[in-house]
C-alpha positions in Angstrom: 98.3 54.2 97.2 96.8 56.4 95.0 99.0 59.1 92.0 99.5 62.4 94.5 100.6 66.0 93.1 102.4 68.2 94.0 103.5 72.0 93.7 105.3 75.0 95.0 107.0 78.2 94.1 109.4 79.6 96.8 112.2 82.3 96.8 111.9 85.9 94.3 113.6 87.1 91.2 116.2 84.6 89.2 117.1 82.1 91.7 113.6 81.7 92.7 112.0 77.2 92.8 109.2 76.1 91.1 108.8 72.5 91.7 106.4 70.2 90.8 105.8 66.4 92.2 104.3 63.0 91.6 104.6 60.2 93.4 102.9 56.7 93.0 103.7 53.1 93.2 106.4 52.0 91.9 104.4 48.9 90.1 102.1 51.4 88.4 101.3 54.3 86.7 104.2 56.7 88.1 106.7 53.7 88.1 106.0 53.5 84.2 106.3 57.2 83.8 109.2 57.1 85.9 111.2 54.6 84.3 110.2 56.5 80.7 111.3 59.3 81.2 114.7 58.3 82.7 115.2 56.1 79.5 114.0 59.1 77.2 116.0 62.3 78.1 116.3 65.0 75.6 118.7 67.4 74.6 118.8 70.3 77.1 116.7 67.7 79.8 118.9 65.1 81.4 116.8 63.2 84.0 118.3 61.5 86.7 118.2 59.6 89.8 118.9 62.1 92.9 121.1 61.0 95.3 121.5 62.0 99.2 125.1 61.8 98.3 127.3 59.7 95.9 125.9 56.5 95.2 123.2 57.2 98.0 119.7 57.1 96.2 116.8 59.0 97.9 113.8 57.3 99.1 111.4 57.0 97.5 113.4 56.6 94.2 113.6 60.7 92.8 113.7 61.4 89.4 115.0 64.9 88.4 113.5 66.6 85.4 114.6 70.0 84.7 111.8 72.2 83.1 114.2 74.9 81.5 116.5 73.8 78.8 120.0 73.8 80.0 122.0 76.1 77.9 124.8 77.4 79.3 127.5 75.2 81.8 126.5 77.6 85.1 123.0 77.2 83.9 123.7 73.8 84.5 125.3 73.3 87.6 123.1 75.4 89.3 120.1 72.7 88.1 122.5 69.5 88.4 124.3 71.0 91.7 122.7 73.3 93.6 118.9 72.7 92.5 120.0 68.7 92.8 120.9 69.0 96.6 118.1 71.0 97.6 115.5 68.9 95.9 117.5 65.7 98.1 117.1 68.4 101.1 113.2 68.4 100.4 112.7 64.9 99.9 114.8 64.1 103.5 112.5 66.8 104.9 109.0 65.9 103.9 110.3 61.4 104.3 112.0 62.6 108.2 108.2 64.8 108.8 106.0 62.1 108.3 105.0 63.2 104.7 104.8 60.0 103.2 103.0 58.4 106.3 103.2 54.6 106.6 104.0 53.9 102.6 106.9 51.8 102.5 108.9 54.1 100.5 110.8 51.0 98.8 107.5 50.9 96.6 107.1 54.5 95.9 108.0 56.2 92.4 108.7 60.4 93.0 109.0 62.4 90.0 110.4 66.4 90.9 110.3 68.4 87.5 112.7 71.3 88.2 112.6 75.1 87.0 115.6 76.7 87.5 116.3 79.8 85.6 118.2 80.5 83.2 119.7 84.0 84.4 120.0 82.4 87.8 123.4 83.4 89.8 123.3 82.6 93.2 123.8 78.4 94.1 123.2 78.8 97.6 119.5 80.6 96.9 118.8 78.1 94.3 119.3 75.3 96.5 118.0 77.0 99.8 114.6 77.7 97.4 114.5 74.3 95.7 114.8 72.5 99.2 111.8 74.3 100.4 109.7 74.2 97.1 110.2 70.3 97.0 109.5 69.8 100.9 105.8 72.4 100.4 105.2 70.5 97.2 105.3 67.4 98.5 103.4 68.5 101.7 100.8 69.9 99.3 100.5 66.4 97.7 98.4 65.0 100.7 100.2 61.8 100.2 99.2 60.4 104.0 
């Protein structure tokens, strides 16, 4: 399978998504830049692997990048909480729709860099918005 991208903006004012996505094989190009950047986080940027729920990985393997630097602790679990389970949303969505047609998703690599704002304030919008960004993004992708 060929590198696919992805994006989507969904939702208005401070809890709005913008999400972008790549996904790839796991053996190649996006498995490399997958594996980097979860072994090079910065301060501000914590990648990680999203889960559907505690110590459920999604499939394909998802790593979260937040685009905004985290500064204050609601800044941040609205990204690692609320932005976190509507990205998983997204992911279910677009694997349960057919999105990633016949790939075995055991090989696939998905990277979902995150903007959440700042000033945002409401987790159930952040998450609605983030679940529906990373589901259009992916769709965009043409990944079939």
């Amino acid at each position: 399978m060929k590198s696919e991208y992805g994006e989507a903006f969904v939702g208005e004012g401070v809890n709005a998504a913008h999400i972008n996505t790549v996904l790839g094989n796991r053996e190649g190009a996006v498995g490399t830049a997958w594996a980097t950047g979860l072994a090079t986080p910065s301060a501000g940027h914590t990648r990680f692997v999203a889960v559907a729920a505690p110590n459920q990985p999604l499939q394909p393997m998802t790593l979260f990048v937040n685009k905004a630097t985290i500064e204050t602790e609601r800044h941040g679990e609205l990204t690692w909480g609320a932005a976190q389970s509507g990205v998983s949303r997204g992911v279910q969505k677009a694997r349960d729709n057919g999105v990633f047609g016949t790939n075995d998703l055991h090989e696939l690599a998905l990277i979902v860099a995150v903007w959440v704002n700042p000033l945002a304030n409401d987790a159930a919008q952040v998450e609605e918005n983030n679940a529906e960004a990373t589901y259009l993004a992916l769709k965009s992708g043409n990944y079939l």
